[in-house]
C-alpha positions as CSV (number, residue, x, y, z in Angstrom):
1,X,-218.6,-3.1,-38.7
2,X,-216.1,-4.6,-41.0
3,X,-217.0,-8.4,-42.3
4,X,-214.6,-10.7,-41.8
5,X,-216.4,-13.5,-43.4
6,X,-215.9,-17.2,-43.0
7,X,-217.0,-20.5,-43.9
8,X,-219.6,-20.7,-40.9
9,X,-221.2,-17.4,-41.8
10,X,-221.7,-18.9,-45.8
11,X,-223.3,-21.7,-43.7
12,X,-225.8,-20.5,-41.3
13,X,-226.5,-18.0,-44.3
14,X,-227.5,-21.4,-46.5
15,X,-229.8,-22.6,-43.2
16,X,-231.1,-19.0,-41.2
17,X,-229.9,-15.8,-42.1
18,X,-230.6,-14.5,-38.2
19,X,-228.0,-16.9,-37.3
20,X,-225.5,-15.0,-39.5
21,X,-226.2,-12.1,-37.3
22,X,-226.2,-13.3,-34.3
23,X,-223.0,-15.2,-34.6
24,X,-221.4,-12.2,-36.5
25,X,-222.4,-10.1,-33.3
26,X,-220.9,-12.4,-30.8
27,X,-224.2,-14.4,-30.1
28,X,-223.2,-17.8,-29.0
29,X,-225.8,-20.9,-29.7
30,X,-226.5,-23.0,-27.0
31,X,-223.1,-24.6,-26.1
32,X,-225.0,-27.6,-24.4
33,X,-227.0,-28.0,-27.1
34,X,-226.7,-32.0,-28.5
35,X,-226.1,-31.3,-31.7
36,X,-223.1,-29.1,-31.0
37,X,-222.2,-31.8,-28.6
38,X,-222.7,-34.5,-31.2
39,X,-221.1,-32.4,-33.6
40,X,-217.8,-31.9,-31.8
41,X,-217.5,-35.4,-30.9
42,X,-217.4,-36.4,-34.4
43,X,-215.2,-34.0,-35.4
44,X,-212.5,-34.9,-33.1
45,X,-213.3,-39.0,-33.2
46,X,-213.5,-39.3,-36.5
47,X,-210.3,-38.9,-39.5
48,X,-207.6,-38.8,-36.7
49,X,-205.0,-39.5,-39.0
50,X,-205.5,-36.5,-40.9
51,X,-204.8,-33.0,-40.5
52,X,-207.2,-31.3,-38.5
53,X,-208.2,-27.9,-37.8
54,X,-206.1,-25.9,-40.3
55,X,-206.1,-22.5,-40.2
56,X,-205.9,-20.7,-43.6
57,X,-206.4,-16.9,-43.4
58,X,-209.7,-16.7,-42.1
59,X,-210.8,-19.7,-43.0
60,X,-210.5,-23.0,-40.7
61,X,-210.8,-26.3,-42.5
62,X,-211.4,-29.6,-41.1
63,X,-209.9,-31.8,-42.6
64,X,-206.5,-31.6,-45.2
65,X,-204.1,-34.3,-47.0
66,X,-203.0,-35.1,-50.0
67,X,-204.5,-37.7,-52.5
68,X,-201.9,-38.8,-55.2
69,X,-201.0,-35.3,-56.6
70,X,-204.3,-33.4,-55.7
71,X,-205.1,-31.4,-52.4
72,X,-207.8,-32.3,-50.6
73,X,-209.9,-30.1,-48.0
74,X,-212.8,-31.9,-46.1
75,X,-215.3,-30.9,-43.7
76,X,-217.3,-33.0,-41.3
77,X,-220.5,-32.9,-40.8
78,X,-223.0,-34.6,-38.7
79,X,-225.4,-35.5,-41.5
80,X,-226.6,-34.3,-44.9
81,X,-229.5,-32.8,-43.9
82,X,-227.5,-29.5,-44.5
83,X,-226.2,-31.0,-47.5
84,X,-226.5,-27.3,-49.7
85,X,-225.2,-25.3,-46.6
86,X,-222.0,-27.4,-45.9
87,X,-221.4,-27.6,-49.8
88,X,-221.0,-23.8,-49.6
89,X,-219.5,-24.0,-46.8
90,X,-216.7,-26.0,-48.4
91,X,-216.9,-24.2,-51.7
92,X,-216.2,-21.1,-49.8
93,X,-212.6,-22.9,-48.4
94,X,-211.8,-24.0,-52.0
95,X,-212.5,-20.7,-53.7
96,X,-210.1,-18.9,-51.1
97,X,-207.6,-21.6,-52.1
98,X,-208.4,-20.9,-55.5
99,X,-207.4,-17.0,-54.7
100,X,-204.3,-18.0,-53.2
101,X,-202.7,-19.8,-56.4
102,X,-203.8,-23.2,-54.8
103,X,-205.8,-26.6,-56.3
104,X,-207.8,-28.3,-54.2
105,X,-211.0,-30.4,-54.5
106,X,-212.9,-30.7,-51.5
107,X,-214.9,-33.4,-49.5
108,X,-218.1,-33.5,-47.7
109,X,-217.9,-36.3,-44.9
110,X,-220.8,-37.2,-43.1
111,X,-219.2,-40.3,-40.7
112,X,-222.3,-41.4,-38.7
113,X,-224.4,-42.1,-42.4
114,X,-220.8,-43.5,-43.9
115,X,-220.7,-41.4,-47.2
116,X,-218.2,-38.9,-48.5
117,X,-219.4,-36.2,-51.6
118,X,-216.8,-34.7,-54.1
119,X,-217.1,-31.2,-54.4
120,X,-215.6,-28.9,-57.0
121,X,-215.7,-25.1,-57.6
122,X,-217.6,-23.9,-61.1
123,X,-218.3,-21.0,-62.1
124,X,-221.8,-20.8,-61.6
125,X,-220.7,-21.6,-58.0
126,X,-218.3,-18.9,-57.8
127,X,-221.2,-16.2,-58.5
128,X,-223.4,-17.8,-55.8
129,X,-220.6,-17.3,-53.5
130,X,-219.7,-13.4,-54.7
131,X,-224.4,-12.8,-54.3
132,X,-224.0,-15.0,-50.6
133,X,-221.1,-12.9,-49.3
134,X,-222.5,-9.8,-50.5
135,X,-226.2,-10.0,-48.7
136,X,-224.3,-12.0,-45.7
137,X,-221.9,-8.3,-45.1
138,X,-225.1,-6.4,-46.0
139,X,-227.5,-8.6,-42.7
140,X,-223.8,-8.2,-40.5
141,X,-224.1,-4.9,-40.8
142,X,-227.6,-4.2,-39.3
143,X,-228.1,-2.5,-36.5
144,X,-230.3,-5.9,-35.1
145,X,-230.8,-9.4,-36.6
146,X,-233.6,-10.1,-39.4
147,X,-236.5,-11.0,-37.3
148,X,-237.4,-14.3,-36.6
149,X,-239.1,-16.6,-39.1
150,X,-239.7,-20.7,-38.1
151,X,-238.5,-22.9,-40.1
152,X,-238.3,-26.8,-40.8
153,X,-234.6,-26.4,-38.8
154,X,-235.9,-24.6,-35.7
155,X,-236.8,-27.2,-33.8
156,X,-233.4,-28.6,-33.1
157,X,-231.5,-25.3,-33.6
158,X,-228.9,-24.4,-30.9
159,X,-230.2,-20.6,-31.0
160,X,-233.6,-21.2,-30.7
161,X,-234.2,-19.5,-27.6
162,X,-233.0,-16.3,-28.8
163,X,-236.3,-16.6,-31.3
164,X,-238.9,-18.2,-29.7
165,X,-238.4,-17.9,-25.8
């Protein structure tokens, strides 16, 4: 199977690394599920007067504009609690930017707790990245998912059914 990775896969890699596979394998979470619910309401209610939903090669970014003379690539999330995952997540956009002869800084919203986090691409970050995509082709490339372990995030996870049902 050929990885095509993306953002989400850097981060359900950051939170589960089942729900790498599953998703990579077509497995849907829980549609009806109220974070997902939650989640896509703020996404679509929230920043409307910038960009949204720009698609840069295999990457989708949530929010994009310009501040002064920097570019600036956002993502929205529903709270910090993923703080580390959505970082990479947004890392991940800003490093393909970075590939592409582009500058851009990036920012972490998180509307409902009304605070915004600067994020910027080091070094140090960029080797995380190269290790995460790495083990995230080698788990999407298993015949079945890396069984099930709980976790502090299970309880309100959208695929939770397909590990503990």
């Amino acid at each position: 199977m050929d990885v095509y990775m993306t953002g989400v896969y850097i981060w359900y890699y950051n939170i589960c690394k089942r729900q790498v596979w599953l998703m990579a394998h077509g497995v849907l979470p829980d549609e009806n599920d109220d974070n997902i619910v939650l989640g896509r309401f703020l996404h679509e209610y929230y920043y409307k007067k910038d960009q949204k939903e720009i698609k840069f090669g295999n990457a989708v970014f949530d929010i994009l504009y310009q501040d002064k003379d920097e570019i600036v690539i956002g993502e929205t999330k529903k709270s910090s609690r993923f703080k580390e995952a959505s970082r990479y997540q947004l890392l991940f956009y800003i490093k393909l930017l970075k590939e592409a002869g582009i500058s851009a800084k990036g920012v972490l919203f998180y509307p409902e707790e009304r605070k915004k986090e600067e994020v910027e691409l080091t070094v140090e970050d960029e080797e995380k990245l190269q290790k995460m995509i790495a083990e995230i082709e080698t788990i999407i490339e298993k015949d079945s998912p890396p069984p099930a372990a709980y976790c502090r995030y299970c309880p309100k996870c959208a695929y939770r059914e397909y590990c503990f049902a």
